[in-house]
C-alpha positions, 0 to 999 in steps of 0.5 A: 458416745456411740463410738465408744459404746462401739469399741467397748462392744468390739473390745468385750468381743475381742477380749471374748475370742481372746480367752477361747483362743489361749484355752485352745492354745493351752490345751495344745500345750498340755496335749503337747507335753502329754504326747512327749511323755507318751512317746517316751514311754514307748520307746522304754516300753516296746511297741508292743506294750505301748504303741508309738503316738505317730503309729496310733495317729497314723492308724486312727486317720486310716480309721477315720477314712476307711468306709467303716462306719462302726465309729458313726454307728457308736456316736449315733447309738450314744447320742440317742441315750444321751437325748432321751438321758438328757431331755427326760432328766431334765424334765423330771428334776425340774418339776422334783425340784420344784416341789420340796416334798419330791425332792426328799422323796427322789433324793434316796432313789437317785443315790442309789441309782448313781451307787450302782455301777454302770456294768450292772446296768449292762449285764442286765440289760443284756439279761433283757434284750440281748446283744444288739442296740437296744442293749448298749442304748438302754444300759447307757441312757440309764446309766447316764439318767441319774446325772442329768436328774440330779443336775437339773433338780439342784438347779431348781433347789438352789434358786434364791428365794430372795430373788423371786421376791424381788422378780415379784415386787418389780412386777417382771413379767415371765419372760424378764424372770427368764432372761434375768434370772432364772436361765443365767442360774439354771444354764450351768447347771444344764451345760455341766450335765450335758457335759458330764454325760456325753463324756460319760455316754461315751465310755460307758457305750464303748464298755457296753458294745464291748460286752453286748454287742456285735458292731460298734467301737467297742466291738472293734475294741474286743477285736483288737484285744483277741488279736493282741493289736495294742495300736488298734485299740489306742486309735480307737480310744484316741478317737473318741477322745478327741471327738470329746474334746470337740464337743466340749471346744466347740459347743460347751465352751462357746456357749459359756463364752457367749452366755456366761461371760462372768464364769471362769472355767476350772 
């Protein structure tokens, strides 16, 4: 019995890494393909409407490796935004979601929050602060917010009252209710804003260090946009691109493996 309680606990592993290992593969594939559209597009194209991938990648290493540390600047200055976005959000929709009378009452605000436009943000955070960090900071962490807010105070709406009965009438104390129930609900909801607003924390800092700042990639990006440098711009895009597909192949999609066996990725 220990034997077998053994290779079924090596073959749910195995089957485990399996499943990683074909979702990395078919995102090769998928990027695989993408890059044979993109390569002939460039050649109907021209260069200058559409850059080679070769020359992007090529001009993307020599970014990576060059002593600029204007990409690291952009990430640090997004991971603050989405730290504050994220642990505050979820703090907040928490105890919203705990108490129906601030769910209605928060629910109007959040929607017009989420209606509002990203760029409004960053117009009037450049109105507050100026150009410089603070700006990019404040306009992405408020953009951002309203997203880690609505995920978390769903998580806490949707739990099953049913169940908490249940969690009552076998007497489990709070660390069983946790490990039972409550984190095996509330983790996706979690995972999927954290998700959501990196991808979103980062685009939205490259528009804002765009408009309000000096430094960064987006600045870079304005650069490359006065001096028509078409490759420059793409390898800057690709970058971060990539950098969040790695956040999602490496921490989303591990995490859901481990954790959350029963999900299927969409």
């Amino acid at each position: 019995m220990i034997t077998q309680d053994g290779n079924a606990i090596r073959l749910n592993a195995f089957h485990k890494i399996s499943n990683y290992l074909i979702e990395g593969l078919s995102g090769l594939g998928i990027i695989a393909l993408f890059l044979g559209v993109w390569h002939i597009g460039s050649k109907i194209s021209g260069e200058f409407i559409l850059p080679a991938p070769l020359n992007v990648l090529q001009r993307s290493l020599e970014i990576i490796a060059s002593s600029d540390n204007q990409i690291l600047l952009t990430i640090y200055r997004t991971t603050i935004s989405i730290v504050f976005a994220f642990i505050i959000g979820w703090i907040l929709g928490v105890i919203a979601g705990s108490f129906k009378t601030l769910a209605r009452l928060f629910k109007p605000l959040m929607d017009i929050f989420l209606a509002i436009p990203p760029i409004i943000w960053i117009v009037i955070s450049l109105f507050w602060f100026g150009i410089g960090s603070v700006s990019v900071i404040f306009s992405v962490f408020i953009a951002i917010f309203p997203l880690s807010f609505a995920n978390s105070m769903l998580s806490v709406i949707t739990l099953d009252d049913r169940l908490d009965e249940v969690c009552i009438a076998y007497k489990l104390n709070l660390f069983k209710r946790l490990k039972a129930y409550y984190l095996p609900h509330i983790l996706p909801y979690l995972l999927n804003s954290l998700n959501i607003i990196t991808a979103m924390g980062i685009k939205i800092m490259i528009m804002a260090e765009l408009l309000g700042a000096s430094d960064g990639v987006g600045a870079k990006i304005a650069d490359a946009r006065t001096y028509l440098d078409t490759t420059e711009v793409l390898a800057y895009v690709t970058i971060m691109i990539g950098f969040i597909l790695l956040f999602n192949f490496l921490f989303i999609k591990p995490i859901k493996i481990i954790f959350l066996p029963w999900l299927k990725e969409s």
